[in-house]
mmCIF file of the N, C-alpha and C atoms, coordinates in Angstrom:
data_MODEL
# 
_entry.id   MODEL 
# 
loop_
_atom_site.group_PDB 
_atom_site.id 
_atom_site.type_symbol 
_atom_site.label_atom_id 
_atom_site.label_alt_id 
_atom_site.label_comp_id 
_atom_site.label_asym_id 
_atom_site.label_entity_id 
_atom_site.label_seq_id 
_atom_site.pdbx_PDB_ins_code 
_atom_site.Cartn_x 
_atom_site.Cartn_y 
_atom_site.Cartn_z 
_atom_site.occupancy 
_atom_site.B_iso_or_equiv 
_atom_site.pdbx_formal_charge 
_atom_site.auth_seq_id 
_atom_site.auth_comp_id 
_atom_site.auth_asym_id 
_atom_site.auth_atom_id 
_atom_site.pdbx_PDB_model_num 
ATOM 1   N N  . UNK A 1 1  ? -138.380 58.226 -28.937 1.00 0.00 ? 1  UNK A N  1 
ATOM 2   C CA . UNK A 1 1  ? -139.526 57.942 -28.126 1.00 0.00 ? 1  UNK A CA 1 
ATOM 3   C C  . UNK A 1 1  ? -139.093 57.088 -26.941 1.00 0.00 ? 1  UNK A C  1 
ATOM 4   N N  . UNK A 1 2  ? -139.308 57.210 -25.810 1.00 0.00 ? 2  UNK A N  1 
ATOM 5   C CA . UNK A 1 2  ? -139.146 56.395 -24.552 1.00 0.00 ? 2  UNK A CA 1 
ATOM 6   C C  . UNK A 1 2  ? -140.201 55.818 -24.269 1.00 0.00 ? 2  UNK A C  1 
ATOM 7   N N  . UNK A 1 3  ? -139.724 54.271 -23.689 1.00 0.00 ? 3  UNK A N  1 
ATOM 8   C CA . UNK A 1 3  ? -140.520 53.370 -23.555 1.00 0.00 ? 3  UNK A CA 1 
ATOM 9   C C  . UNK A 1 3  ? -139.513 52.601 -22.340 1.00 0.00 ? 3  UNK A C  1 
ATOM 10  N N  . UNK A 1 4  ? -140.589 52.930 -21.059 1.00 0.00 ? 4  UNK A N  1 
ATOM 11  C CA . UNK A 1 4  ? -139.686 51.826 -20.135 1.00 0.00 ? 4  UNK A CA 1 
ATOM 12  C C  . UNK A 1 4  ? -138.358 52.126 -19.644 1.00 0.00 ? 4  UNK A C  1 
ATOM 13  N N  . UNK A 1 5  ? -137.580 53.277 -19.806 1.00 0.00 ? 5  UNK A N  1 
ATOM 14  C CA . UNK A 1 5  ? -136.236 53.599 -19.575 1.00 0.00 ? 5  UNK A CA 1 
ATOM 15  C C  . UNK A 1 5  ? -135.400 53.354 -20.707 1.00 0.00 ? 5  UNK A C  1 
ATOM 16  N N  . UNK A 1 6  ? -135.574 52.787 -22.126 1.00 0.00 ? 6  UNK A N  1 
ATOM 17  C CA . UNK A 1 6  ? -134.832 52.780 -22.914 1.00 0.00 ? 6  UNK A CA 1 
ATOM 18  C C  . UNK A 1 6  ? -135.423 53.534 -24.127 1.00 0.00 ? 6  UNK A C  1 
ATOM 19  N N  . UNK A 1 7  ? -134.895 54.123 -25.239 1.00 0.00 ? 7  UNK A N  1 
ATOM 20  C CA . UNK A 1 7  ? -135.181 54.881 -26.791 1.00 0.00 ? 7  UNK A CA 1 
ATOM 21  C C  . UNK A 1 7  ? -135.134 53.931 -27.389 1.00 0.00 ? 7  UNK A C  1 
ATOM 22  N N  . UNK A 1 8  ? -135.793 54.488 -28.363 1.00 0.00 ? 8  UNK A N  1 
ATOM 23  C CA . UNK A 1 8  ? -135.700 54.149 -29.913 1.00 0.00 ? 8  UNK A CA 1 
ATOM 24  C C  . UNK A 1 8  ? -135.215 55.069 -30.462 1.00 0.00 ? 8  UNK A C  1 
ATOM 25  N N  . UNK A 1 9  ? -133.779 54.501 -31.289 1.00 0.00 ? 9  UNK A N  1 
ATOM 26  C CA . UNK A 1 9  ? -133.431 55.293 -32.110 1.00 0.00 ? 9  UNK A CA 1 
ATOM 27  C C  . UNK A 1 9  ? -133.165 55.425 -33.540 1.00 0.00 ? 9  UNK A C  1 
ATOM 28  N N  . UNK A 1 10 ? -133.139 56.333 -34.537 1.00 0.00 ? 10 UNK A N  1 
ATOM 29  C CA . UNK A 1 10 ? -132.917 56.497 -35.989 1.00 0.00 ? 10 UNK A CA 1 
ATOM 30  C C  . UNK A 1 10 ? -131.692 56.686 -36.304 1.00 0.00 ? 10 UNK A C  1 
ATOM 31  N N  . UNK A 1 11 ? -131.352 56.211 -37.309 1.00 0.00 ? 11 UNK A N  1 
ATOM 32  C CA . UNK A 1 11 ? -130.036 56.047 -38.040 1.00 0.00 ? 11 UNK A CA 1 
ATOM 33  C C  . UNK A 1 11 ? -130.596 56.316 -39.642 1.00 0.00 ? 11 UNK A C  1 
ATOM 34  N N  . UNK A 1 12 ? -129.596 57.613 -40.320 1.00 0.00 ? 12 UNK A N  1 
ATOM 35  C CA . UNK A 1 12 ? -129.981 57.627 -41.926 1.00 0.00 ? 12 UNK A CA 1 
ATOM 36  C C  . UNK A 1 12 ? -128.444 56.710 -41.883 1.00 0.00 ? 12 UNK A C  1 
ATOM 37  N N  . UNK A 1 13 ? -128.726 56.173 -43.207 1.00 0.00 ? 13 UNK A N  1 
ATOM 38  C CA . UNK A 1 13 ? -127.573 55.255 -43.833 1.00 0.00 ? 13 UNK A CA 1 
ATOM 39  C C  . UNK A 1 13 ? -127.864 56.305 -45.287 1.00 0.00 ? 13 UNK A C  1 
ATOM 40  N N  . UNK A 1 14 ? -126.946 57.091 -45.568 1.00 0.00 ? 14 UNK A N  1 
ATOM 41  C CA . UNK A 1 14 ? -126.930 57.405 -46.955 1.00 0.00 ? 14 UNK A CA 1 
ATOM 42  C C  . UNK A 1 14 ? -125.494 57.127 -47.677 1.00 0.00 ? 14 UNK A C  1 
ATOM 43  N N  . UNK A 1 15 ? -125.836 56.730 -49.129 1.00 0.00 ? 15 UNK A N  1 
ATOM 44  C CA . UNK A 1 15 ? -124.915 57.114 -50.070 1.00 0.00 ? 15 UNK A CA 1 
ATOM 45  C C  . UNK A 1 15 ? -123.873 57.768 -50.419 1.00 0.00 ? 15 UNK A C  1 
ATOM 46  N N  . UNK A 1 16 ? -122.887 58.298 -50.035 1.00 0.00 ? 16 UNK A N  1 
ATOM 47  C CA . UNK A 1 16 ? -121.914 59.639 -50.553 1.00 0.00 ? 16 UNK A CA 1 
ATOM 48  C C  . UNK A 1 16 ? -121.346 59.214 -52.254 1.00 0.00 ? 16 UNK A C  1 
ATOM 49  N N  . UNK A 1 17 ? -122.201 59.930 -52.784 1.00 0.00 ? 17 UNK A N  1 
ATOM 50  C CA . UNK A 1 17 ? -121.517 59.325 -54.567 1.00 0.00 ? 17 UNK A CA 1 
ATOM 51  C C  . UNK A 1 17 ? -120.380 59.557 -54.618 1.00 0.00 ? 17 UNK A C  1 
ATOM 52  N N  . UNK A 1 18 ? -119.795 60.860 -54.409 1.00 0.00 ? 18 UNK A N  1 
ATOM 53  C CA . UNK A 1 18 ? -118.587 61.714 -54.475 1.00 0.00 ? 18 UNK A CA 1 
ATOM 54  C C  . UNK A 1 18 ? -117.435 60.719 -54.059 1.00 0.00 ? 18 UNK A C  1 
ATOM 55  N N  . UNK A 1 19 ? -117.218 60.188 -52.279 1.00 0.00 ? 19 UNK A N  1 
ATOM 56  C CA . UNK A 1 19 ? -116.467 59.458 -51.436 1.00 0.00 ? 19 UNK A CA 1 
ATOM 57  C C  . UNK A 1 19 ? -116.731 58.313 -51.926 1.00 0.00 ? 19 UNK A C  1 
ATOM 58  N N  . UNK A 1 20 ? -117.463 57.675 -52.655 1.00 0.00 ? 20 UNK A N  1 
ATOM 59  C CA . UNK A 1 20 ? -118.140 56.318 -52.928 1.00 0.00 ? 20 UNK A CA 1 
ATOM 60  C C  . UNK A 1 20 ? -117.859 55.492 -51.178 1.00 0.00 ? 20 UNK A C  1 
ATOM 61  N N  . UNK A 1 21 ? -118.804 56.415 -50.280 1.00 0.00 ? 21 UNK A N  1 
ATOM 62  C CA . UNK A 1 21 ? -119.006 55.235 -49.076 1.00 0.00 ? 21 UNK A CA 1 
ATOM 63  C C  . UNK A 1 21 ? -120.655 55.790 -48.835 1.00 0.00 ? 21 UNK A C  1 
ATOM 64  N N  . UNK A 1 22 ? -120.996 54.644 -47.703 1.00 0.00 ? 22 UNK A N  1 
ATOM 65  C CA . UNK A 1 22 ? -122.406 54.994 -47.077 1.00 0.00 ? 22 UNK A CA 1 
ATOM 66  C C  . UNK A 1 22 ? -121.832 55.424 -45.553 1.00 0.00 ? 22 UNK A C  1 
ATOM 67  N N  . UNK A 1 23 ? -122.572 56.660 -45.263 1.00 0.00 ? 23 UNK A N  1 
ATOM 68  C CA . UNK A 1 23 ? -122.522 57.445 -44.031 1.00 0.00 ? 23 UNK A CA 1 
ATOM 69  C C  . UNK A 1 23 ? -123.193 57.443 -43.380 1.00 0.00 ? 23 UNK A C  1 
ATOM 70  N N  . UNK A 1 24 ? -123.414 57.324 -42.099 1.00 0.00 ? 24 UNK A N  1 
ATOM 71  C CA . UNK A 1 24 ? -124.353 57.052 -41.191 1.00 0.00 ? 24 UNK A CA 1 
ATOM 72  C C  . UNK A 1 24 ? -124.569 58.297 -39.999 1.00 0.00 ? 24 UNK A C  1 
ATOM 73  N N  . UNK A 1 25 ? -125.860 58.649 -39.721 1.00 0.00 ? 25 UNK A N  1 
ATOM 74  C CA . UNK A 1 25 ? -125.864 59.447 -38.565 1.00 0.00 ? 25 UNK A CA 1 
ATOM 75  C C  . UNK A 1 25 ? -127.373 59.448 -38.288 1.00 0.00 ? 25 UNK A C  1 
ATOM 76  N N  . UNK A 1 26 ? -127.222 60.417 -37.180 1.00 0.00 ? 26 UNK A N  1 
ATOM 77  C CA . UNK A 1 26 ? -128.579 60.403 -36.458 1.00 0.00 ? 26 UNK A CA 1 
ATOM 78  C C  . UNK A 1 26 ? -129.298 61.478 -35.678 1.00 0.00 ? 26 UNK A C  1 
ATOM 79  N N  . UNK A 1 27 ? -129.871 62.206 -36.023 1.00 0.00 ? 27 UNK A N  1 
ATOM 80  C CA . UNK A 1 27 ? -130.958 63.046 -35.843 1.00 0.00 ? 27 UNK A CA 1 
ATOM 81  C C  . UNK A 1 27 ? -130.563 63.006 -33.501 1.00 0.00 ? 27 UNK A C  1 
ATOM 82  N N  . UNK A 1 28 ? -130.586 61.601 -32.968 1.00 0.00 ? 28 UNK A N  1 
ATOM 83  C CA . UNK A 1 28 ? -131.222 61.036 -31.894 1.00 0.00 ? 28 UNK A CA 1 
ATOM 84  C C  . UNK A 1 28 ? -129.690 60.566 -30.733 1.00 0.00 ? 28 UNK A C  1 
ATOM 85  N N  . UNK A 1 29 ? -129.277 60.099 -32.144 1.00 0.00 ? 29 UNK A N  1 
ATOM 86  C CA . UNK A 1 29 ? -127.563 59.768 -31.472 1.00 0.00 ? 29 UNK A CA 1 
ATOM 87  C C  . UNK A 1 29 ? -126.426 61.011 -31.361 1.00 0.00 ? 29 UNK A C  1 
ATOM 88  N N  . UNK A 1 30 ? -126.250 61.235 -30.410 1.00 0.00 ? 30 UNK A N  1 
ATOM 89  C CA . UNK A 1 30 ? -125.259 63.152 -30.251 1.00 0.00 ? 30 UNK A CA 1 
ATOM 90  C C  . UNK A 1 30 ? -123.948 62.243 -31.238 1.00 0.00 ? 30 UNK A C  1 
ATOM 91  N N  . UNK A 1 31 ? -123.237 62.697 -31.817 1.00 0.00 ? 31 UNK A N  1 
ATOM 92  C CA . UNK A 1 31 ? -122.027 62.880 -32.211 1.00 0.00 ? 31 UNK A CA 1 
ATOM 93  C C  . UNK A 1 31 ? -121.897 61.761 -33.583 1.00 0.00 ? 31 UNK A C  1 
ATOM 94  N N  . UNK A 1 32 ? -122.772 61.082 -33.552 1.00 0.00 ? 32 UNK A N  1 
ATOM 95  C CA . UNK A 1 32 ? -122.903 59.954 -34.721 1.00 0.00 ? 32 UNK A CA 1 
ATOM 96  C C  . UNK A 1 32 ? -122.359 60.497 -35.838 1.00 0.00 ? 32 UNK A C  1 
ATOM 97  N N  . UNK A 1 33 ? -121.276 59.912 -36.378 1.00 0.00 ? 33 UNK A N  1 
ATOM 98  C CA . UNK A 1 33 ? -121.059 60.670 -38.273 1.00 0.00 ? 33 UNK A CA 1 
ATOM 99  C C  . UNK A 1 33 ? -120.097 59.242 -38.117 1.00 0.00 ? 33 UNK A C  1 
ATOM 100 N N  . UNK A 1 34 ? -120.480 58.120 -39.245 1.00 0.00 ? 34 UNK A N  1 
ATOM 101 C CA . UNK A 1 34 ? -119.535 57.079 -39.671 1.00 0.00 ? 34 UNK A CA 1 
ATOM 102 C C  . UNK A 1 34 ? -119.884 56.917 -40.862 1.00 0.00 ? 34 UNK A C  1 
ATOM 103 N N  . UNK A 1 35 ? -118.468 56.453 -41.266 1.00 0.00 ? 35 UNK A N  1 
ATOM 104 C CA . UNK A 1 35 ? -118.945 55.795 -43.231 1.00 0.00 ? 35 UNK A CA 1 
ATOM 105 C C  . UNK A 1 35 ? -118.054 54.482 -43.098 1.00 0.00 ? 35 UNK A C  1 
ATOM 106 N N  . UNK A 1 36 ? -118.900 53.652 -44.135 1.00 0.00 ? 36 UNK A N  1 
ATOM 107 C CA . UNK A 1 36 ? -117.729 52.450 -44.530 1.00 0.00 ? 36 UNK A CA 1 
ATOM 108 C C  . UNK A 1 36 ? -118.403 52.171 -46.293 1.00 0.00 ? 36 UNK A C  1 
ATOM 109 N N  . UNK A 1 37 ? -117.674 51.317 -46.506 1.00 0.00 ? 37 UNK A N  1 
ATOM 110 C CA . UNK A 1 37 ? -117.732 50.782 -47.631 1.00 0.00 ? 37 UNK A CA 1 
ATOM 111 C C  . UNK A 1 37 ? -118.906 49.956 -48.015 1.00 0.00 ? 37 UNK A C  1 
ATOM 112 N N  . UNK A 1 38 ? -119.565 49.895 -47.406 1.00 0.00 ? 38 UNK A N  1 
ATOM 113 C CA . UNK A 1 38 ? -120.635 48.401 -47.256 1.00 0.00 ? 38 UNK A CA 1 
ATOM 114 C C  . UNK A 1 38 ? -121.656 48.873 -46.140 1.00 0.00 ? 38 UNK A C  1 
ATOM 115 N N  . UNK A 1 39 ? -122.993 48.916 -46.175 1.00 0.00 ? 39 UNK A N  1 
ATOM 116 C CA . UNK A 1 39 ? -123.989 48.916 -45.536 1.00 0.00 ? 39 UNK A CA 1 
ATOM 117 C C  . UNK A 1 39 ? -124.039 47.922 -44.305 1.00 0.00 ? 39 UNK A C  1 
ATOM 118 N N  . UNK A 1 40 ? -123.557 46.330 -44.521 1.00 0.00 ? 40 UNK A N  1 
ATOM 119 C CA . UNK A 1 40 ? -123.429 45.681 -43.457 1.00 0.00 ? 40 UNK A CA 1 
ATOM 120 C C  . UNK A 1 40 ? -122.735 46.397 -42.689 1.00 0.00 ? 40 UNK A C  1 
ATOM 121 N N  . UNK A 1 41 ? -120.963 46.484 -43.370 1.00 0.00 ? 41 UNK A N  1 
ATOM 122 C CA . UNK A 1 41 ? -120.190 46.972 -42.609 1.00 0.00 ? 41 UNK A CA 1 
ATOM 123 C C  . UNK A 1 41 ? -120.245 48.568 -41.340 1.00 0.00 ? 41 UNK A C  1 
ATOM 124 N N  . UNK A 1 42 ? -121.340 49.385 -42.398 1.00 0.00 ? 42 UNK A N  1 
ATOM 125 C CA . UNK A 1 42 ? -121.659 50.167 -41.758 1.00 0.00 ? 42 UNK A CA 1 
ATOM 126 C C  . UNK A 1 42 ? -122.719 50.487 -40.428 1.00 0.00 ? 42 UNK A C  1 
ATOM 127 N N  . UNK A 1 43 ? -123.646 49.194 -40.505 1.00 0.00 ? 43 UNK A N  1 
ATOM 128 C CA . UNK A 1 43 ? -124.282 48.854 -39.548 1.00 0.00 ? 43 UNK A CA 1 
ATOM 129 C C  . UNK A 1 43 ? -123.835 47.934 -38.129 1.00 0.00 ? 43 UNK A C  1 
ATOM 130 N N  . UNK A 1 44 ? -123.312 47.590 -38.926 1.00 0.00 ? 44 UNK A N  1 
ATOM 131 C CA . UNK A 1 44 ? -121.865 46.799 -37.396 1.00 0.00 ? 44 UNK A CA 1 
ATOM 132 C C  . UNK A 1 44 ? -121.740 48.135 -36.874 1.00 0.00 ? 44 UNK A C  1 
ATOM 133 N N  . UNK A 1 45 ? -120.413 48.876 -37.446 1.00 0.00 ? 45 UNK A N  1 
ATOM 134 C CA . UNK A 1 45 ? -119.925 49.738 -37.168 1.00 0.00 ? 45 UNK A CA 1 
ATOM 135 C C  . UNK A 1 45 ? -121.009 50.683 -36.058 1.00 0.00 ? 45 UNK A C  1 
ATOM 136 N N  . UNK A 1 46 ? -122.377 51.200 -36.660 1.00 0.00 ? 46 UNK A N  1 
ATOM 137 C CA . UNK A 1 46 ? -123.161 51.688 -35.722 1.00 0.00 ? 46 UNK A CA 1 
ATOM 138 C C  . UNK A 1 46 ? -123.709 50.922 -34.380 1.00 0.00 ? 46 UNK A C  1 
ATOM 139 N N  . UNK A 1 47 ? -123.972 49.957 -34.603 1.00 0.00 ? 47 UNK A N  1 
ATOM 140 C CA . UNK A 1 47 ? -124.215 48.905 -33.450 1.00 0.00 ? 47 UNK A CA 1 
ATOM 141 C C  . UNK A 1 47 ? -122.657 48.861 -32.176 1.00 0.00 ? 47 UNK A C  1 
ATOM 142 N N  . UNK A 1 48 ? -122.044 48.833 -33.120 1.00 0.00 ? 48 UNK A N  1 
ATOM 143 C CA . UNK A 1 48 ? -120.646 48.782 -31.863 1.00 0.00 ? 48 UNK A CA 1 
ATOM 144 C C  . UNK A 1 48 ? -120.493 50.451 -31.001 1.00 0.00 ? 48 UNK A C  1 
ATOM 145 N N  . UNK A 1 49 ? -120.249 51.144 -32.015 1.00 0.00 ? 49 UNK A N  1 
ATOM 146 C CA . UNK A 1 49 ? -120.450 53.045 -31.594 1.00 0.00 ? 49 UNK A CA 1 
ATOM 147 C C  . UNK A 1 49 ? -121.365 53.009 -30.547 1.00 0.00 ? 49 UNK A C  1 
ATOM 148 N N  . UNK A 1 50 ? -122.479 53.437 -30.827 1.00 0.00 ? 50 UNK A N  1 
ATOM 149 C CA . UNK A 1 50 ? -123.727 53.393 -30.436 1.00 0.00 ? 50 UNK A CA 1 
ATOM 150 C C  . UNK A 1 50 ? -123.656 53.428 -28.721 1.00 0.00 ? 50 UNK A C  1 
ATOM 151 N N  . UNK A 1 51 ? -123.861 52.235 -28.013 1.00 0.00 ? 51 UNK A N  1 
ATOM 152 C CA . UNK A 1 51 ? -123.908 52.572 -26.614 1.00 0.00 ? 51 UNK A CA 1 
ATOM 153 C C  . UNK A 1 51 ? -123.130 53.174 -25.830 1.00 0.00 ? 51 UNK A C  1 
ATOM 154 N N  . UNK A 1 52 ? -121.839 53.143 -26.529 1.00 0.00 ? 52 UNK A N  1 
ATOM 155 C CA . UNK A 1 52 ? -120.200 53.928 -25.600 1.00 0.00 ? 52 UNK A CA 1 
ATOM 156 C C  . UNK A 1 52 ? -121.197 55.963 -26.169 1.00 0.00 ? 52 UNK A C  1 
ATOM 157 N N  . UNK A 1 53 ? -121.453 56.117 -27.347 1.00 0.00 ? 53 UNK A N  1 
ATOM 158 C CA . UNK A 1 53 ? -122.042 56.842 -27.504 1.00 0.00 ? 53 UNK A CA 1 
ATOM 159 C C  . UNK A 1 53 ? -123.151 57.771 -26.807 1.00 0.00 ? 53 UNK A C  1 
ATOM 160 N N  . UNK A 1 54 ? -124.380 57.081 -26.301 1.00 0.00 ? 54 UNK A N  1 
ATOM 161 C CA . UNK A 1 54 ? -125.599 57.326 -26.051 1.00 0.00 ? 54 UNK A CA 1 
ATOM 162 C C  . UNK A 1 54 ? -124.462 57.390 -24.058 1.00 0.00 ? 54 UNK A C  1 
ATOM 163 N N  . UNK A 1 55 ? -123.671 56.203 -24.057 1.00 0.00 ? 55 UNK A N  1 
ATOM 164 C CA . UNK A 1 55 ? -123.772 56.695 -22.640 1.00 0.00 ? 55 UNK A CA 1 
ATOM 165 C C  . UNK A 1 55 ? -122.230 57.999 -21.910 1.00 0.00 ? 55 UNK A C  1 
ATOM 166 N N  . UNK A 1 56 ? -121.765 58.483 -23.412 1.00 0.00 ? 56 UNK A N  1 
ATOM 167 C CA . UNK A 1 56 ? -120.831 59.590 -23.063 1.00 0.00 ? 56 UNK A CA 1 
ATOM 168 C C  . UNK A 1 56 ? -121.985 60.887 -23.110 1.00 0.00 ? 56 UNK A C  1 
ATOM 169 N N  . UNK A 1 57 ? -122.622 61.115 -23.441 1.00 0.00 ? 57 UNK A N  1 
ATOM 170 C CA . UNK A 1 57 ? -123.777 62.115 -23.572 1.00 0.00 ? 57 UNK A CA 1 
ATOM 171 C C  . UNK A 1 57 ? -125.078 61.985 -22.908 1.00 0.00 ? 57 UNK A C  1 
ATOM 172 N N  . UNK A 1 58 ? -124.075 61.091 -21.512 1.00 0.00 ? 58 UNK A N  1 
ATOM 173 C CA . UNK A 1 58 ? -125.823 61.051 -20.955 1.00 0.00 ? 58 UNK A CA 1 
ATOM 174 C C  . UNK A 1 58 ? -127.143 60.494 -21.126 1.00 0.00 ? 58 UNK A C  1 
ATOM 175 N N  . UNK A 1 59 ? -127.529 59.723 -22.512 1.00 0.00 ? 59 UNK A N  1 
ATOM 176 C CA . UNK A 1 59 ? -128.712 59.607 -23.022 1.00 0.00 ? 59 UNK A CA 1 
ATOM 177 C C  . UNK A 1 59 ? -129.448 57.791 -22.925 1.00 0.00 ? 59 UNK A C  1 
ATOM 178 N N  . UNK A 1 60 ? -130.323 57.787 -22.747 1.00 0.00 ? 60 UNK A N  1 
ATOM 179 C CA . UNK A 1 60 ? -130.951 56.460 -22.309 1.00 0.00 ? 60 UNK A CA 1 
ATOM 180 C C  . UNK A 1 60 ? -130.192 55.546 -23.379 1.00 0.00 ? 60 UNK A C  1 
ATOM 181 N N  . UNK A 1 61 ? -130.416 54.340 -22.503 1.00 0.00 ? 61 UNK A N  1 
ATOM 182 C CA . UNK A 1 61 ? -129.841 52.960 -23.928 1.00 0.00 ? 61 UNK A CA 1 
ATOM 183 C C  . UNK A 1 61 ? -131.016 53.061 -24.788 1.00 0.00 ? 61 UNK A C  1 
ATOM 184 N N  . UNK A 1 62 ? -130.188 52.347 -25.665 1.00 0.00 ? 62 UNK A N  1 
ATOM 185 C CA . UNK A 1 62 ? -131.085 51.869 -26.634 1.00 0.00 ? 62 UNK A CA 1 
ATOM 186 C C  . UNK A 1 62 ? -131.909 50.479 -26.640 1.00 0.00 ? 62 UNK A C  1 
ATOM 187 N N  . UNK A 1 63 ? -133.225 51.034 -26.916 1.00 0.00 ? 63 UNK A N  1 
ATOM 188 C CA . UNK A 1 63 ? -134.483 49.805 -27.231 1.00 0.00 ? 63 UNK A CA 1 
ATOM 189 C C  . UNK A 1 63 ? -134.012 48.944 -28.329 1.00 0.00 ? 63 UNK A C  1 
ATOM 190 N N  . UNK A 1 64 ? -134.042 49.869 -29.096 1.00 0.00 ? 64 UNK A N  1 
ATOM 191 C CA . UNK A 1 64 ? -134.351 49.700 -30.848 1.00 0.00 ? 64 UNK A CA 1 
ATOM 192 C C  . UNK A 1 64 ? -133.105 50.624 -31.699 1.00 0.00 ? 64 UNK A C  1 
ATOM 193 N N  . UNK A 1 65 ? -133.073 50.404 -32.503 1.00 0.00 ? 65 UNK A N  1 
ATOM 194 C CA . UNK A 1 65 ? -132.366 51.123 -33.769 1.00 0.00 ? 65 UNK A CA 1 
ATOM 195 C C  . UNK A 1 65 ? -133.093 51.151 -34.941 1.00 0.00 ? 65 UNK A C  1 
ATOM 196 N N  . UNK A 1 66 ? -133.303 52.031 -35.418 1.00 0.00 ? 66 UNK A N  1 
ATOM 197 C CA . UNK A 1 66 ? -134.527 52.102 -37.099 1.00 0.00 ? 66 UNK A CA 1 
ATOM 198 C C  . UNK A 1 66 ? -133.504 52.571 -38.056 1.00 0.00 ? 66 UNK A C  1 
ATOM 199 N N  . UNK A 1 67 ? -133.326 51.910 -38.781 1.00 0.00 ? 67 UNK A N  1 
ATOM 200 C CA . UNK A 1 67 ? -132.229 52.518 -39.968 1.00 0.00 ? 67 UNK A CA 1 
ATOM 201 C C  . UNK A 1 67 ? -132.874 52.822 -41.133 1.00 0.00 ? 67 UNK A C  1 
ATOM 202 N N  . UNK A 1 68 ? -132.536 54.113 -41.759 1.00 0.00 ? 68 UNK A N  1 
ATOM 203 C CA . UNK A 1 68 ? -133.402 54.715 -42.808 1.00 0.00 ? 68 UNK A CA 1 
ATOM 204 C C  . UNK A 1 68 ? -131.893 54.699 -43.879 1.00 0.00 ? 68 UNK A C  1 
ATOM 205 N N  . UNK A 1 69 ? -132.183 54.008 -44.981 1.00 0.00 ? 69 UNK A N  1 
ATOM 206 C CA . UNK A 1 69 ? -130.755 53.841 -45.873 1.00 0.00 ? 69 UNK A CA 1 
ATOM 207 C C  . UNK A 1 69 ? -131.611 54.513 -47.040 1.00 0.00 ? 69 UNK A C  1 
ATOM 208 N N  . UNK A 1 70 ? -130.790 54.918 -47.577 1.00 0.00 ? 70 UNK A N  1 
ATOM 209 C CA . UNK A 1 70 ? -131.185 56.163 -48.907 1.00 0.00 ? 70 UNK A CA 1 
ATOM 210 C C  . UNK A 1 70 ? -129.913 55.623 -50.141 1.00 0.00 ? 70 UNK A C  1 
ATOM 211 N N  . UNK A 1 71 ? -130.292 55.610 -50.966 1.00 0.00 ? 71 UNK A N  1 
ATOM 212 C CA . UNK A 1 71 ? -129.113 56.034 -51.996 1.00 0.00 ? 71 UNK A CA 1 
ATOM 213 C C  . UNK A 1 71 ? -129.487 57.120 -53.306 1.00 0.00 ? 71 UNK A C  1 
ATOM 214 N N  . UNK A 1 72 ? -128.859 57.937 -53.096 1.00 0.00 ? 72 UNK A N  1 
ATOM 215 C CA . UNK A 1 72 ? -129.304 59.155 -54.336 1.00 0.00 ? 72 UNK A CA 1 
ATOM 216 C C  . UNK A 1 72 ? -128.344 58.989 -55.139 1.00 0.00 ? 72 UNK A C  1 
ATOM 217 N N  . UNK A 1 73 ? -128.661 58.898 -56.813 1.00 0.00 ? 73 UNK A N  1 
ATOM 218 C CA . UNK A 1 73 ? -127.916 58.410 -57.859 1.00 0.00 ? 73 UNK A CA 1 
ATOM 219 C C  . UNK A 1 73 ? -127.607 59.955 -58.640 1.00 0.00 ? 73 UNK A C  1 
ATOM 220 N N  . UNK A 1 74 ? -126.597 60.393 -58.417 1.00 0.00 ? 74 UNK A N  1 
ATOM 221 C CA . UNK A 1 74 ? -126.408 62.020 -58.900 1.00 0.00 ? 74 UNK A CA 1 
ATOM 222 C C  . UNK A 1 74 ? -126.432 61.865 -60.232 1.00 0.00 ? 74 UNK A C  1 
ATOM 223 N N  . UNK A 1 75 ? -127.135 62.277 -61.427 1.00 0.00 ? 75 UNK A N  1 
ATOM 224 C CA . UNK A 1 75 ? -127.061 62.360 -62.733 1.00 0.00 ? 75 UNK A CA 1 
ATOM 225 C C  . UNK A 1 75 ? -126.475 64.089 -63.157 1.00 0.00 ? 75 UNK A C  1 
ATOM 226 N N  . UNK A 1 76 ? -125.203 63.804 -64.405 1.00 0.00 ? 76 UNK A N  1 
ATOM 227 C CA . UNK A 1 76 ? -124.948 65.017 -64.938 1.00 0.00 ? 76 UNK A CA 1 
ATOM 228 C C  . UNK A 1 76 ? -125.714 64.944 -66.091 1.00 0.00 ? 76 UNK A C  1 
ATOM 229 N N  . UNK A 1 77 ? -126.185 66.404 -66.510 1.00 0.00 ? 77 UNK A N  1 
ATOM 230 C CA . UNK A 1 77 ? -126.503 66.229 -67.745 1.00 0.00 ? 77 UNK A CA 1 
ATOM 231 C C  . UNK A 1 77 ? -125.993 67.105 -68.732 1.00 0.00 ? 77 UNK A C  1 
ATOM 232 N N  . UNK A 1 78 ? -125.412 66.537 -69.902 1.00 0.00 ? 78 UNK A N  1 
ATOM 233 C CA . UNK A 1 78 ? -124.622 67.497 -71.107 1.00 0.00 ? 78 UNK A CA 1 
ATOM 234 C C  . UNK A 1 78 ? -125.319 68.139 -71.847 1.00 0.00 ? 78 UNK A C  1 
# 
């Protein structure tokens, strides 16, 4: 959504059970795909990306950042 010359943008933070990291991307941000070990760590990580990002693709700065973090707990069953 634009407001004023700058976006708001979304970030999913999910889970990878498999990799055991949280991955980050965005619907809003072109090229976004990061993982780290740690949710902080992974939100740094997007905060630093992020404007070199939005301004190799052309796209307004950022207002805001909305982070949507998920964790899905994969169950097997025998």
């Amino acid at each position: 959504m634009m407001r004023g010359g700058r976006m708001n943008y979304t970030v999913y933070l999910t889970w990878d059970d498999e990799a055991e990291v949280w991955v980050a991307t965005s619907p809003n941000v072109i090229g976004l795909v990061l993982e780290s070990e740690s949710v902080d760590k992974l939100i740094q990580r997007v905060k630093d990306a992020t404007p070199e990002l939005l301004e190799l693709n052309h796209q307004e700065p950022a207002k805001s950042i909305n982070y949507i973090c998920n964790r899905i707990q994969q169950m097997v069953l025998a």
